[in-house]
N, C-alpha and C positions, 0 to 999 in steps of 0.2 A: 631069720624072718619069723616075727609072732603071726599068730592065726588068729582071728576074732570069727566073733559069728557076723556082729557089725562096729562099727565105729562110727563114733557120732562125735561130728567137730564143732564145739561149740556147747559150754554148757548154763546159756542160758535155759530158753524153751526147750532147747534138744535133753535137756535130764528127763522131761516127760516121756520121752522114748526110750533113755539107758532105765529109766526105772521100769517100765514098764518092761523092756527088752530081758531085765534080770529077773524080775519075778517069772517070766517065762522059761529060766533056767538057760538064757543064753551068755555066753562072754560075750562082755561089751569091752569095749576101750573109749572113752573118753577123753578130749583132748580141747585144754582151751589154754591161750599163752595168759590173760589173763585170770583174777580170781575166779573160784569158781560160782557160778550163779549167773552169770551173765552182765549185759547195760545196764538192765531194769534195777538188778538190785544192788551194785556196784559204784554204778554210775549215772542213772538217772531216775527213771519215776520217781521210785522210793526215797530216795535221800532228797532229792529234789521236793519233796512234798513235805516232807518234817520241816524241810527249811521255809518254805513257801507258804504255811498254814499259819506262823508268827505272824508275816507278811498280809496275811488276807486281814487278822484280827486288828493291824496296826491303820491297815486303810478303813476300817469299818468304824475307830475311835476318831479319823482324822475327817470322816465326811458324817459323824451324826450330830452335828454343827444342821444338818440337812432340815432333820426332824426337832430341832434344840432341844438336844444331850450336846452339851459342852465337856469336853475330858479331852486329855493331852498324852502323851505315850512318855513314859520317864525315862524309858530307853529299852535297850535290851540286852541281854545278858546274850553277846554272843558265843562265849565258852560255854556255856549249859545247852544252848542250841544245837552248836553243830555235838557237842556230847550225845546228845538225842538222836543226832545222826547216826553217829558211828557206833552208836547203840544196837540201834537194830539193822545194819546193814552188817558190824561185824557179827553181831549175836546168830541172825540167820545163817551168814558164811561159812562159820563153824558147827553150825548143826549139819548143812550141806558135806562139809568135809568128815564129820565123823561119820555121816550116816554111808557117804561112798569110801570110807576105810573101815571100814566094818562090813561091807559087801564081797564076798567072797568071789561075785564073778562079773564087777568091775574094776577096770583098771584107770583111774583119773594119771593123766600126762600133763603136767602142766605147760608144756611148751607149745611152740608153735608147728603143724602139721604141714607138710607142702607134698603133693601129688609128686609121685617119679616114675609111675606107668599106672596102668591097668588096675584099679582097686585097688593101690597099692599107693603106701604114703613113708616118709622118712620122718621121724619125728627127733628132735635130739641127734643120740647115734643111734637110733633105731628104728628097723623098718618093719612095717606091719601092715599087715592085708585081713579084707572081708569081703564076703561075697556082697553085704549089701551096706553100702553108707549111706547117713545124713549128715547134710551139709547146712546146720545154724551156726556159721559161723560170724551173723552181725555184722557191726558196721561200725566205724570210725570216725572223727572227726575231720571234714572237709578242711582244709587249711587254703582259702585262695591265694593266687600269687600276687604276694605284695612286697615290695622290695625293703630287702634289711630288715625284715619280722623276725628272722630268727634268732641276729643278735639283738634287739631288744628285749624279746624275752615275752612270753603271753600267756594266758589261762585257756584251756578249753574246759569240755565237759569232764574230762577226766582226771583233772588235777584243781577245778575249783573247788571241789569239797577238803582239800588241803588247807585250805588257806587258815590263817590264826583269826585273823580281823578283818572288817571290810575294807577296802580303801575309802579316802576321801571320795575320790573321784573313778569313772568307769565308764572307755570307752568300749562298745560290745559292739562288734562287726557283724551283723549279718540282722535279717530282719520278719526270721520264721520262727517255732515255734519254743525254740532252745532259747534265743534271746530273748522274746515277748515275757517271758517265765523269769530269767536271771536279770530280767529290767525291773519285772514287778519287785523279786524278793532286794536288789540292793538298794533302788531307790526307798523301797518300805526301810532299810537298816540304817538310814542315815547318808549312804553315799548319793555324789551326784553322777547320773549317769546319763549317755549320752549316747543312741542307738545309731548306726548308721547302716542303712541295706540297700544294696541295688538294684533291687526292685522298685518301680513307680507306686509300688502298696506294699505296706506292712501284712505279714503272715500270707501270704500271695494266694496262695492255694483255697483260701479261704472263701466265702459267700461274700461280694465288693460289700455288700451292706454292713457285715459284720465288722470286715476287716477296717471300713469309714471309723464306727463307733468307736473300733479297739482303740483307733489311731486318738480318735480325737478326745477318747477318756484318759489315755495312760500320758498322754503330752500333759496333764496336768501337775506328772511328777516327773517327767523323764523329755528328755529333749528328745526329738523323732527326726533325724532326715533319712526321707525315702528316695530312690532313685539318684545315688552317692555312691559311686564303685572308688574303695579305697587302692589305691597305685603305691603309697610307699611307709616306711615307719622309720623311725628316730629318735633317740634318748634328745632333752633337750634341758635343760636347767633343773635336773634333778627330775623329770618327769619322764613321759613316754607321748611324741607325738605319729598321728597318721594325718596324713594327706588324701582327701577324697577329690574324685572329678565328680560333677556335679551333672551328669548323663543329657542333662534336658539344655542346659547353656554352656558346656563346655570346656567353663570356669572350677581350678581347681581352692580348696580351701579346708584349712589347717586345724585341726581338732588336739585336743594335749588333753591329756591326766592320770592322775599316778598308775594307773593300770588298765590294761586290754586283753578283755576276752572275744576269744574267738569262737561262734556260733553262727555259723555263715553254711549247716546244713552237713549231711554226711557221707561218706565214701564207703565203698564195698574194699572190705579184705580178701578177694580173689588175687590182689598181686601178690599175697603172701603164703596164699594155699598153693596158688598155681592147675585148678581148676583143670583146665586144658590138657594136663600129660593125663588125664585119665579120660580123656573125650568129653567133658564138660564144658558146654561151648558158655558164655558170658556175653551182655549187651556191651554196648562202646564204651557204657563207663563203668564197666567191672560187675555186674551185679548178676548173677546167677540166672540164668535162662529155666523156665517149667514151666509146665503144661499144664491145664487145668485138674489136674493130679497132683502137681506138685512135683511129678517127676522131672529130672535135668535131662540132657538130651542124651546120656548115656542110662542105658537100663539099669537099673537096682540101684540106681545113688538119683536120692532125693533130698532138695533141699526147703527150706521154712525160715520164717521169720524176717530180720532184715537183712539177709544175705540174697535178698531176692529185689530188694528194691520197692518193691510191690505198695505196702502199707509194714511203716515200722512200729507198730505198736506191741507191748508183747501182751494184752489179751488176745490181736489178732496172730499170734506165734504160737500162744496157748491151742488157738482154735486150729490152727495149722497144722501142729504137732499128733493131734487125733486124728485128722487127715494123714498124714505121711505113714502112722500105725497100724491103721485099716489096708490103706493100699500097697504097702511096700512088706505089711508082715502078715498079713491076712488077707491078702490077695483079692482084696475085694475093690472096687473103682467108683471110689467117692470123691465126687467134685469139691472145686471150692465152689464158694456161695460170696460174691463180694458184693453183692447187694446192698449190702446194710452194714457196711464195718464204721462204727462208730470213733471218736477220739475227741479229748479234749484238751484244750489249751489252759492250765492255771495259772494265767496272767489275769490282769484287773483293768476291763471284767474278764470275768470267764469265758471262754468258749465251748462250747457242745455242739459236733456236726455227725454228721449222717447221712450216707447215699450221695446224690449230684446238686449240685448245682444248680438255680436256674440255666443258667446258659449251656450247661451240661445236655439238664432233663431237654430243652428244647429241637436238640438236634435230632431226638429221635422220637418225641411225642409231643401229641396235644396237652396241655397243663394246664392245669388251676396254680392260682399262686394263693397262699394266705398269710400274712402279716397280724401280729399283736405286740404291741408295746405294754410290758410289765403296768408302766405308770397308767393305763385306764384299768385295770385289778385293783380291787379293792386294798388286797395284797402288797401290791408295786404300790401303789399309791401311797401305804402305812409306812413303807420303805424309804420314800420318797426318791424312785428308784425311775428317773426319768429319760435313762438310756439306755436303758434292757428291748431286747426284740426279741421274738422268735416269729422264723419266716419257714414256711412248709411249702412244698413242691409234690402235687398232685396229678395221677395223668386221669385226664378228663373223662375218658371213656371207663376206666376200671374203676378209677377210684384209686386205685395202689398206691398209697405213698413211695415217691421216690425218691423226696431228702430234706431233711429236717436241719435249721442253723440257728445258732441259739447264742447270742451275746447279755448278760447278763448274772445277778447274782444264782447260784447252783446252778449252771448251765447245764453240766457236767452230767446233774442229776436227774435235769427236765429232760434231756435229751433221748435217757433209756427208755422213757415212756413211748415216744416214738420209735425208738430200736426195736420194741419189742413188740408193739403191734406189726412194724416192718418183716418181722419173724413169724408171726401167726399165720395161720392156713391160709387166708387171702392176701395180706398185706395191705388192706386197705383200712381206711380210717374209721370206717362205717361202725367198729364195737362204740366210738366214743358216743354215735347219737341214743346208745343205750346204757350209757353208764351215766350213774351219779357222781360230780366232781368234788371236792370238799371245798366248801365256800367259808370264808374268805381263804385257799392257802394259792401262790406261787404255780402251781400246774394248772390254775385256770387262765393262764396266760398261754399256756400248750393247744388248749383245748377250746380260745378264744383265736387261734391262729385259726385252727382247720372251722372254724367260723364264718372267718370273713372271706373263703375260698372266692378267688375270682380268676376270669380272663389277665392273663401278665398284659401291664400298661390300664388295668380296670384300677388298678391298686395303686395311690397317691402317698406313699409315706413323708411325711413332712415332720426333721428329728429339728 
């Protein structure tokens, strides 16, 4: 049996703990079955955005046809691309792995960790205990059940960055925020691609306004059906076909092309920790049970990030992770704060969201709504940028911003602006009637929302 002081599974966001935990002079043990670093840098933000930022520049030459600039894209060099990939995801990797073998009092495990009693884990052939663990152990790709997918063969998140060349063609299962992103980048590469999600709205989660727009911008390059549960799959004349029902009429119907990714949403790795032999209880679909601490239901094991289900993003993992620090090693009882967890979508257009929802904010207060379309901005307008919104949710009596949704170019970036008054000592919008905005730029579209503040149903958007 090894002794640690903690063990921490999982080394995306949980290295901010082991590093933090060694400078303190503690043995750590660290353990993740894959590379080390995590989703973020491994397998998604990061690599996902090198590839997706070609993608933005190739729609931006293909629509200033808008403002007549006439230019054509001559192709793209996809070997120097994903090179740029694997540039900085392996370059990072490696400075990761030297700087924890070179740490005297951590130990990386690369395998995978599974609970066998009490604080106590088998990892490999070895078993190893600590009085206090975290649990960032992430999340994996949802696979739904669809028949004969597995002998046909498919892409998810963690082996599309493999690939040599685009395919011709691409079917992408599912219709949140993994496909919305690998629709923009293959359709921008040349391929024809073809979303199918079971959901009656694309990116579901999303503000209906936004997720309208998203739909009926990116169907310009990408086929879109919504509310299409895929049932079975097939090699067929050299291709790969699925079979969708069609949720609304019942009627099934036949989709083919040379290749299918699967991004149909994510699962908890608890069946592989096993969670439970240490009293760590798990919701129905596996994902780590905490308290407004952060704590799991067994004392001194806490967990962060997407092993919780919660918000998978990893600045909100980052923010988590100083949480878990405070309270699990410094004994002190700091909430989270989920007020204002930010995310955005790098699909075309963008998306930038924040806080609730109308139909969220409604159920618990009175609201202002306010609405601004990019194209009345002088800005939007130079752009000639005539599907952008940003829509704010205000409660009436305080003023507090309660959530900001933002489809359009920078969404990403307009969005912080809001985060961050959301974060101020009041949280209400009230600094903007004292600030100066810079005219003609793009944030006067932010700041023309909390403008038109009105009664929800006062507000007539007509796209």
């Amino acid at each position: 049996m090894i002794e640690y002081d903690t063990i921490i599974i999982g080394s995306g966001a949980g290295m901010n703990v082991a590093a933090k935990a060694s400078a303190s002079g503690m043995k750590v043990a660290v353990l993740d079955r894959d590379p080390i670093g995590g989703t973020c840098l491994n397998r998604g933000c990061i690599p996902s955005k090198v590839m997706i930022h070609p993608a933005d520049l190739i729609k931006q030459i293909q629509e200033a046809k808008n403002i007549g600039v006439f230019a054509s894209v001559e192709g793209i060099d996809f070997e120097l691309l994903m090179k740029r990939v694997w540039k900085i995801v392996l370059g990072d990797r490696r400075e990761m792995e030297k700087g924890v073998s070179q740490d005297p009092n951590v130990d990386f495990h690369p395998q995978v960790g599974e609970f066998i009693a009490d604080y106590t884990l088998r990892v490999g052939t070895k078993t190893m205990t600590a009085p206090k663990i975290v649990i960032a152990s992430g999340a994996r790709p949802h696979i739904p059940r669809i028949k004969e997918i597995g002998g046909v063969g498919f892409l998810t998140s963690r082996n599309v960055f493999n690939i040599k060349e685009p395919p011709d063609s691409l079917l992408i299962v599912g219709g949140g925020y993994i496909a919305v992103e690998f629709a923009h980048f293959f359709s921008s590469a040349g391929t024809k691609v073809t979303v199918i999600g079971r959901n009656p709205r694309l990116v579901p989660s999303e503000e209906p306004l936004v997720s309208e727009i998203l739909k009926l911008r990116l169907s310009k390059y990408v086929r879109i059906y919504t509310n299409h549960e895929v049932t079975s799959a097939n090699k067929e004349n050299g291709g790969k076909t699925l079979i969708a029902k069609n949720r609304a009429d019942g009627k099934h119907y036949k989709f083919k092309a040379d290749e299918i990714l699967i991004a149909a949403g994510r699962r908890s790795n608890s069946d592989l920790l096993k969670p439970e032999k240490s009293g760590v209880e798990t919701d129905e679909k596996g994902w780590i049970l905490v308290d407004k601490y952060l704590q799991t239901t067994k004392p001194y094991i806490y967990a962060l990030g997407d092993a919780t289900g919660r918000h998978q993003f990893r600045h909100t993992a980052n923010m988590e992770s100083e949480i878990v620090w405070a309270n699990l090693f410094e004994n002190r009882r700091k909430m989270v704060d989920e007020h204002a967890v930010p995310h955005a979508i790098f699909t075309h257009p963008q998306i930038g969201s924040v806080g609730l929802t109308e139909e969220e904010a409604k159920k618990e207060h009175q609201i202002l709504v306010g609405i601004k379309r990019y194209i009345d901005t002088a800005k939007g307008y130079a752009m000639a940028e005539e599907d952008g919104v940003v829509k704010v949710i205000v409660d009436a009596g305080s003023k507090r911003i309660l959530g900001a949704h933002i489809v359009g170019p920078e969404a990403s970036v307009l969005v912080q602006l809001v985060v961050d008054l959301m974060n101020a000592e009041r949280g209400d919008y009230l600094p903007l009637t004292r600030t100066q905005v810079i005219h003609p730029a793009l944030s006067e579209v932010v700041t023309g929302a909390f403008a038109n503040l009105a009664p929800p149903g006062g507000l007539h958007h007509h796209h």
